[in-house]
N, C-alpha and C positions, 0 to 999 in steps of 0.2 A: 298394204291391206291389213285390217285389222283381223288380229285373231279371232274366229270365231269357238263358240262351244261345240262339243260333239254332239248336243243335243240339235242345234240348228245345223251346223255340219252334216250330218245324218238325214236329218227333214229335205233339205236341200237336194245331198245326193241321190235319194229317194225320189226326190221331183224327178230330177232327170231318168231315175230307173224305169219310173213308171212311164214315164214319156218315150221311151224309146221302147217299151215293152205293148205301148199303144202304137207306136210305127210297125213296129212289128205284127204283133196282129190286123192292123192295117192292111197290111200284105196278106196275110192271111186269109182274111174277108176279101181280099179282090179278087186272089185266086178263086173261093170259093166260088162268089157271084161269075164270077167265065166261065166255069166249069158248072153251074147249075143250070138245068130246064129251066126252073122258074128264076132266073137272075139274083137268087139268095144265098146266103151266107146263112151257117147255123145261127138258129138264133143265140145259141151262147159264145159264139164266136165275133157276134157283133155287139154284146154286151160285153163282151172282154176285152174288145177295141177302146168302147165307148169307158166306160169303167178307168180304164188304164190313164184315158187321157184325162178324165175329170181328177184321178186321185193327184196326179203329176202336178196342177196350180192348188188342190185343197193341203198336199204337202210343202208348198212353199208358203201358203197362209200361216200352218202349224211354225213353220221358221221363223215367221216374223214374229207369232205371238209367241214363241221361246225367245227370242233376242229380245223381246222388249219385258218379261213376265220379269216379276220381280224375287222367286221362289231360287231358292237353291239351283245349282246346275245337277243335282242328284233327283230330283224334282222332278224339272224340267225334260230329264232325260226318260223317265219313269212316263212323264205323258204324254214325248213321241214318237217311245218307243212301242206303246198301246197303240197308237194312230197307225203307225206304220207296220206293225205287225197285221192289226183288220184289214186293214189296206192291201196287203197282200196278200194275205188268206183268201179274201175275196177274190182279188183276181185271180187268184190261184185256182180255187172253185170253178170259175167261169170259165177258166183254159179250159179244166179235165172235161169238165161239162160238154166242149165245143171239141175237144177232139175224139170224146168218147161217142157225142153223136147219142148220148142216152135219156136225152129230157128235152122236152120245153120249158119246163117248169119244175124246178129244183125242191120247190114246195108242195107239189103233189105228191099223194099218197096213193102209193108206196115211196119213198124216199130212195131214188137209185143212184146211184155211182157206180156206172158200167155193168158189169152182171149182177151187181152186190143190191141188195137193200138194204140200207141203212134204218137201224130203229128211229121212231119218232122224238124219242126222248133226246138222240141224238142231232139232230137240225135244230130240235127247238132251244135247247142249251148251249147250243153252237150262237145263233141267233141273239140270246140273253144277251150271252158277256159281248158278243159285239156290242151289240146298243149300249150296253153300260159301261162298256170301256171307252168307246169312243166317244160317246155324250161325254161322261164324266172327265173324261181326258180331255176334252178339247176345251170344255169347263174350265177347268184345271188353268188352263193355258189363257184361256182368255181372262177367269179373274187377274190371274199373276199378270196379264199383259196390261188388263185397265188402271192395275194397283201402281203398276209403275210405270204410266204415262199419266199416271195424277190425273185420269177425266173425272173422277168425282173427289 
């Protein structure tokens, strides 16, 4: 097998983290929905199922478009390692969300996290650098990937 880079190396093991952290709360969501009157799961417990399993193939797209981009491996690694940070972050969110039992809606106001309220400046900066890390990173990834598959 060919050696790969740490940056698609990473992407990669990533996939599978988050796939098996989607099985995982899988489980999680089933127990709830048994154990609920109304056959529900939090609703952030079902966004951190769902979440989990969508980053797990959006993390092996980021692999391909590292293994094919044409930018440095210090590059490359800089825009999966953005990816996969948000990537976590998020479902990280979505867990505390789902075991604290504190929201519906993570964006209403008051901003809570278990007993705490979080100031507003703090979601909506949180928010920013997601979008702009992850656009621009995936950016990143994709030009490097068209440049060297010579599509234009």
């Amino acid at each position: 097998m060919e050696n790969l880079t740490q940056s698609v190396s990473l992407a990669i093991i990533f996939s599978g983290v988050f796939l098996w952290v989607g099985m995982l709360t899988g489980v999680w969501k089933y127990y709830q929905i048994r154990h609920s009157e109304q056959a529900r799961a939090h609703y952030y417990v079902d966004i951190a199922h769902r979440s989990s399993l969508l980053y797990a193939p959006a993390s092996l797209i980021i692999a391909v478009l590292a293994y094919f981009s044409v930018w440095s491996e210090g590059v490359n690694l800089i825009f999966v390692l953005i990816n996969l940070f948000f990537f976590s972050f998020s479902i990280l969110s979505y867990v505390l969300h789902g075991w604290l039992k504190d929201t519906s809606n993570q964006f209403k106001v008051p901003h809570q996290m278990g007993r705490w309220q979080l100031p507003k400046w703090m979601l909506t900066s949180a928010m920013i650098a997601l979008v702009v890390g992850e656009l621009g990173a995936t950016a990143g990834l994709l030009l490097g990937a068209i440049l060297g598959l010579s599509v234009f």
